[in-house]
C-alpha positions, 0 to 999 in steps of 0.5 A: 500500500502506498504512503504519503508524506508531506515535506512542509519547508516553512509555516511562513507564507506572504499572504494573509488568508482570513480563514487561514489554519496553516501559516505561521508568521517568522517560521524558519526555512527548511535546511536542505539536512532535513530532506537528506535526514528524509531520504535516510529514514525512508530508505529502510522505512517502509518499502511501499510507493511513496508520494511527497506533496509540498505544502506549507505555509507556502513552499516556494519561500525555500527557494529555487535552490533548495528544490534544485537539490530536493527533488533529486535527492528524493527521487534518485534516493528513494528510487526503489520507492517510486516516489510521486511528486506534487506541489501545494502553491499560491503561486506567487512566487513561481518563476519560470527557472522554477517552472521549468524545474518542475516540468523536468520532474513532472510535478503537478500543482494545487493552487487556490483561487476562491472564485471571482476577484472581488470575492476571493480578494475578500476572502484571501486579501487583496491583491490575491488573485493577480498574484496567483494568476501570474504565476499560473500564467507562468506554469501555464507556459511550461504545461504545468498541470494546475488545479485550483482548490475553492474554499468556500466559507459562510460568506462565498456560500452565497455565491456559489452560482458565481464560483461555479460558473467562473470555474466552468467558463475559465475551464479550470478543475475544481477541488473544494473545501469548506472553511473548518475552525481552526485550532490555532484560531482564536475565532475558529468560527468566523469563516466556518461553513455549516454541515447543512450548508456543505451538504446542500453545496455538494448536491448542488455542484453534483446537479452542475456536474452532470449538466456539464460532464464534458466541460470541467471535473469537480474533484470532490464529486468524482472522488465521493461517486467513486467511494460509492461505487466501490465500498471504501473511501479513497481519498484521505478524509475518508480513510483511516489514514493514521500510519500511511500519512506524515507531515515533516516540518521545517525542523524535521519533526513528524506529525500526523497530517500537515494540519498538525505542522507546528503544534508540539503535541502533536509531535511523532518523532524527528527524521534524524532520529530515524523512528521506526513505525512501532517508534511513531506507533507508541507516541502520544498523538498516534495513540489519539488518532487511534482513540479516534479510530476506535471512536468511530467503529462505535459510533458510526457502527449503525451508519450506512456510509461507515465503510466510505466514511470513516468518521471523516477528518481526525483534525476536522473533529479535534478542532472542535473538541479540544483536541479530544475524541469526543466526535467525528467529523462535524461535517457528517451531516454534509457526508451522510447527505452527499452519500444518500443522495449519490446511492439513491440516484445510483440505485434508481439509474441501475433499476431503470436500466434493468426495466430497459433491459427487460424490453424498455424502448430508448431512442438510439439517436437521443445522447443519453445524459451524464449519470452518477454511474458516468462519474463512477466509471469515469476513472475506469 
């Protein structure tokens, strides 16, 4: 089974995010030591494929050099793992040496852009958008492949049609996230988007997805259809992903998830020290993202999504409950109404396909309309 590690090299970023959970101001630069520490410890680590996303703050304040070196030593180091590269990025600081170093590996990007300037400059700051869409003009040039990730907040909900649309007509991919309380936040709410507002986004983007199947992939949509489809989450919020995913900060300290990046309690190890799994098993927070597990198995035992679910987040779920395992996810309410409404859908395409089967008349010449079970198949 493959394994991911995200190298966050600082917690520092030049922007100024309203809802932001994962910059920290003054955070020190990565030192080039760390990532050969990396490429040591994992050698004799695990010996499944690896991937390493760059995520920070924002990494690109390593600077050129720093990735000039990295990115061979992970992958000509770690070559028996074959190691996946990808890069998590405002993009502002993108240049084209850069580029073209990023090209030569192959490594897509995930930026984020909120939607239309005048929204997403209030979101995220101003001059925000400008910014990022200069550097994606930048990996444009080189035929880096960029996705962008939409927050949606308590604010932009009100715009979704607006969001939406500037996606689809800019023909850009679409990730998204709601705004989720911070632990670091000393107002954790402000920007949080409701269970019930995110469930009814969902639905919404499913309906904009099949009336435009041809023309933009909402991420989310694809991944949630395909966890349906097969019985098991497969993307990280809705898998048990305690021991097959690590953060390393810009000291070399481990941690459960990028998110913790920064917090002292929720320090695994330190790569110099080259831990072992059972080292990592025995530290403090990966025994609360077991509590957690064990939580869940309780909890959610009666639910049908419970397979493909898994509680969702961990950190979604500590951020609201003091760092104790007192509740899943505070966006079930949102999983549980995408996921009954993706089955029910499923269920009632399958039984009209078998009446038509049976002896039901269709208009070979008609195009039939995009499905639930298009978007489950589609990565088949």
């Amino acid at each position: 089974m493959a394994f991911h590690v995200m190298l966050v090299p600082t917690l520092g970023c030049p922007s100024n995010c309203g809802y932001c959970w994962s910059s920290e101001e003054g955070s020190p630069v990565m030192n080039i030591d760390i990532i050969r520490e990396t490429v040591d410890w994992l050698r004799d680590f695990r010996q499944e494929p690896v991937t390493f996303t760059f995520h920070g703050g924002e990494p690109l304040l390593a600077g050129y050099d720093f990735y000039k070196e990295a990115l061979p030593l992970l992958t000509k180091g770690l070559k028996k793992l074959k190691p996946a590269l990808a890069l998590q990025t405002n993009l502002w600081l993108l240049t084209p040496e850069m580029a073209r170093l990023f090209k030569e590996y192959e490594i897509p990007i995930g930026s984020s852009i909120d939607g239309p300037q005048e929204l997403n400059d209030f979101q995220r700051g101003d001059g925000y958008f400008e910014k990022t869409m200069k550097g994606y003009e930048i990996a444009k040039e080189q035929d880096l492949k960029v996705s962008f990730i939409c927050t949606f907040t308590s604010h932009s909900i009100k715009f979704k049609e607006d969001i939406f649309n500037f996606f689809l007509e800019n023909g850009f991919n679409m990730k998204l996230h709601p705004s989720l309380p911070s632990i670091r936040d000393e107002e954790p709410e402000k920007w949080s988007l409701s269970p019930e507002d995110y469930g009814e986004l969902l639905i919404y983007l499913l309906d904009q997805y099949l009336d435009h199947f041809d023309e933009i992939s909402i991420m989310n949509i694809d991944t949630l259809c395909k966890s349906a489809f097969i019985r098991r989450g497969t993307v990280c919020t809705f898998v048990d992903c305690m021991g097959d995913t690590f953060a390393i900060g810009p000291d070399g300290n481990i941690y459960p998830c990028y998110r913790f990046v920064g917090m002292d309690d929720y320090i695994m190890g330190n790569v110099c020290d080259h831990p072992t799994m059972e080292d990592l098993n025995h530290s403090a927070p990966m025994k609360l993202l077991n509590e957690f597990k064990d939580f869940v198995d309780e909890d959610c035992k009666k639910c049908n999504y419970i397979k493909f679910c898994r509680g969702g987040c961990p950190y979604n779920a500590l951020a609201i409950s003091e760092d104790k395992v007192k509740c899943v996810d505070p966006h079930c309410t949102a999983y549980k109404t995408i996921f009954k409404e993706i089955t029910k859908r499923a269920t009632k395409e399958m039984l009209k396909s078998a009446t038509m089967g049976l002896g039901g008349q269709t208009d070979p010449a008609k195009k039939s309309k995009p499905t639930i079970m298009s978007i489950m198949l589609k990565s088949y």
